[in-house]
C-alpha positions in Angstrom: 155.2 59.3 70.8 156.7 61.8 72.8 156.3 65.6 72.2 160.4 67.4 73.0 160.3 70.5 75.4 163.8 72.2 76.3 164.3 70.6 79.6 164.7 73.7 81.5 161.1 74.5 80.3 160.0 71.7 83.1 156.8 71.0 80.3 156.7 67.4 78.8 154.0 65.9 76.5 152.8 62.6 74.8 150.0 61.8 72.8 147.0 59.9 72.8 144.8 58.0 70.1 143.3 60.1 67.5 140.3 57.5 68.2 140.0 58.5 71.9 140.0 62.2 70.7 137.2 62.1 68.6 135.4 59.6 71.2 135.6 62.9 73.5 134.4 65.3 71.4 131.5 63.1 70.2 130.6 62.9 74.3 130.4 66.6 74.0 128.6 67.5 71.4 125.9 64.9 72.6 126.2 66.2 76.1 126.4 69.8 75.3 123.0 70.7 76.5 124.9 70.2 80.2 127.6 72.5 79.4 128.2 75.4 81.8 130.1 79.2 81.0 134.2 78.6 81.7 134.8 80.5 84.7 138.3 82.2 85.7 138.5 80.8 88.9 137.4 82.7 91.9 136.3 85.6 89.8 133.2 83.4 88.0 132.2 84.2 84.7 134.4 87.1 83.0 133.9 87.3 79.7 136.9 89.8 79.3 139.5 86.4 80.6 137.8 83.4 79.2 135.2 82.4 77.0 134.2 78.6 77.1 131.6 76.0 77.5 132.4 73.7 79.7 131.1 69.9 80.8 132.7 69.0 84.3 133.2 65.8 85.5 134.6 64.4 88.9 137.9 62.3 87.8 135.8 59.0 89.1 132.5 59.7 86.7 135.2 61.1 83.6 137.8 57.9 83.8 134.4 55.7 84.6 133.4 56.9 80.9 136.9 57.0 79.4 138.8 54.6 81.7 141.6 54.6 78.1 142.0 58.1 78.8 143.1 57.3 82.5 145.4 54.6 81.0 146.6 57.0 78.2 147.7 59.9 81.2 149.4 57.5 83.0 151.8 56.4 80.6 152.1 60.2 79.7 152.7 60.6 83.3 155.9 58.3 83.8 157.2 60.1 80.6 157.3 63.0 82.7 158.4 62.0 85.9 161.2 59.8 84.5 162.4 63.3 82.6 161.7 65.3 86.0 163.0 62.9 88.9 162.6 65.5 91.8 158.6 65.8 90.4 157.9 62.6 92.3 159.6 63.3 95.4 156.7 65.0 97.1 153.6 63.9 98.8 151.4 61.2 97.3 149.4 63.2 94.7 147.0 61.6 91.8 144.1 62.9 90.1 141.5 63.8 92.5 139.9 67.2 91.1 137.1 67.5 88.4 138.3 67.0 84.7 136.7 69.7 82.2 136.1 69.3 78.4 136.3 72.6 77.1 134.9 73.9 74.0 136.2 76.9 72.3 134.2 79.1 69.4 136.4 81.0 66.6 137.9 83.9 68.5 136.5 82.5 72.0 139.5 81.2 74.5 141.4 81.6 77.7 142.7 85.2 77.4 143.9 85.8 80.8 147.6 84.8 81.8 146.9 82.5 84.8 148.0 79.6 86.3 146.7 76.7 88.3 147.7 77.0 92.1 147.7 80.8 93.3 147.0 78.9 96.7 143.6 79.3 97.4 141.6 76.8 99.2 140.2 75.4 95.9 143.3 75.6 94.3 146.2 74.9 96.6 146.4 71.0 96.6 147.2 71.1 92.8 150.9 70.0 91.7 150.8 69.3 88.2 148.2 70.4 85.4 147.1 68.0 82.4 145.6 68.5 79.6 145.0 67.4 76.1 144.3 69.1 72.6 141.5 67.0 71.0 141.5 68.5 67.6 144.0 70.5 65.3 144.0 74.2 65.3 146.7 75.2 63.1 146.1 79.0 64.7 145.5 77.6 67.8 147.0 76.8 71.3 148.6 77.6 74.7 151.7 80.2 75.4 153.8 79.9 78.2 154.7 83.5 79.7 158.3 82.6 81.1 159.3 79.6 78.6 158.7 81.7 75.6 156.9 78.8 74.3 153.7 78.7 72.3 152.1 75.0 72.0 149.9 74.1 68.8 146.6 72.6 69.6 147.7 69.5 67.5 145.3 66.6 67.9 146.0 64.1 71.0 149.0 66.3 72.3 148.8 65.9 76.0 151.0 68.4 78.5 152.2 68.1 81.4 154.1 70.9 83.7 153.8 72.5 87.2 150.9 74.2 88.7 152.5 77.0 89.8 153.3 81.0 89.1 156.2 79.7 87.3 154.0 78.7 84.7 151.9 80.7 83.7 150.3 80.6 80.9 147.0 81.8 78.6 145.1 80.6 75.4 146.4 81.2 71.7 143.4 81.9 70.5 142.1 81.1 66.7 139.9 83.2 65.0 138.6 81.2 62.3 138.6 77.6 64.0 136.8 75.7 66.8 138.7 73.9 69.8 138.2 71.2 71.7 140.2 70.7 74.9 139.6 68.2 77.9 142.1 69.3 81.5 142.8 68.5 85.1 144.9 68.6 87.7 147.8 66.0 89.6 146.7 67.1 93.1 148.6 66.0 96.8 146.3 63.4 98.1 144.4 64.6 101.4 146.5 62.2 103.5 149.6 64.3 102.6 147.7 67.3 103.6 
């Protein structure tokens, strides 16, 4: 099933099982003694931007334990670029980064507005951001600064949209219900570098 975004909004989305969802979170919550704090980017651990647990994965070791996930993103994927043509005309680019499954308390969550390429060296190979709500949070989900659009964290809703400034983006944040997120980035492979 396919999620409808304005076109002009340049964010697209799909969904994946309900199954796989919960087959995440279960990972999680058995692996959560390996979680790490959610750091903003270069600036570490700010409490006062983001509060998150966090289990990290290299794309290999995540799709190794998932490998439907990696099937489930791809289809999400050519839903995207069929909609966005010019998305496709670039560089090679596939998932090559680490893959994060995040886990938000009641009233924890990305508060910053950031976005995903501000073209640093650990950031500026990324073109296009995934990422997946794996539970419902009717209070919950993701606003996009220039789109004036808010996202609800609706179970197996995967997005898809550009890395860049034009994006930007922060947490809606619930304060009465837990969330469970897994994210990544499309980045330009290094022989297009």
């Amino acid at each position: 099933m396919i999620k409808k975004f304005p076109s002009d909004s340049f964010i697209s989305g799909g969904y994946i099982s309900s199954k796989l969802c919960d087959k995440i979170i279960n990972h999680y919550k058995i692996n959560k003694h390996n979680t790490h704090e959610g750091e903003f980017g270069t600036k570490g651990v700010d409490p006062k931007s983001k509060i998150s647990k966090e289990l990290i994965y290299s794309y290999v070791d995540f799709f190794n334990i998932f490998p439907e996930y990696a099937k489930e993103l791809s289809k999400i994927l050519k839903i995207y670029l069929k909609k966005y043509l010019y998305a496709d005309q670039v560089e090679k680019f596939s998932v090559l980064d680490n893959i994060k499954i995040q886990y938000y308390k009641p009233k924890e969550g990305f508060f910053a507005w950031h976005f995903e390429n501000n073209g640093n060296t650990f950031t500026i190979q990324r073109h296009l951001v995934f990422m997946t709500y794996l539970n419902n949070v009717k209070d919950g989900g993701t606003e996009f600064f220039y789109q004036k659009i808010k996202t609800k964290a609706e179970k197996g809703l995967t997005l898809i949209w550009p890395a860049h400034w034009t994006h930007t983006h922060r947490g809606i944040v619930s304060k009465t219900k837990e969330k469970y997120i897994t994210t990544g980035w499309f980045d330009f492979t290094k022989e297009s570098q």
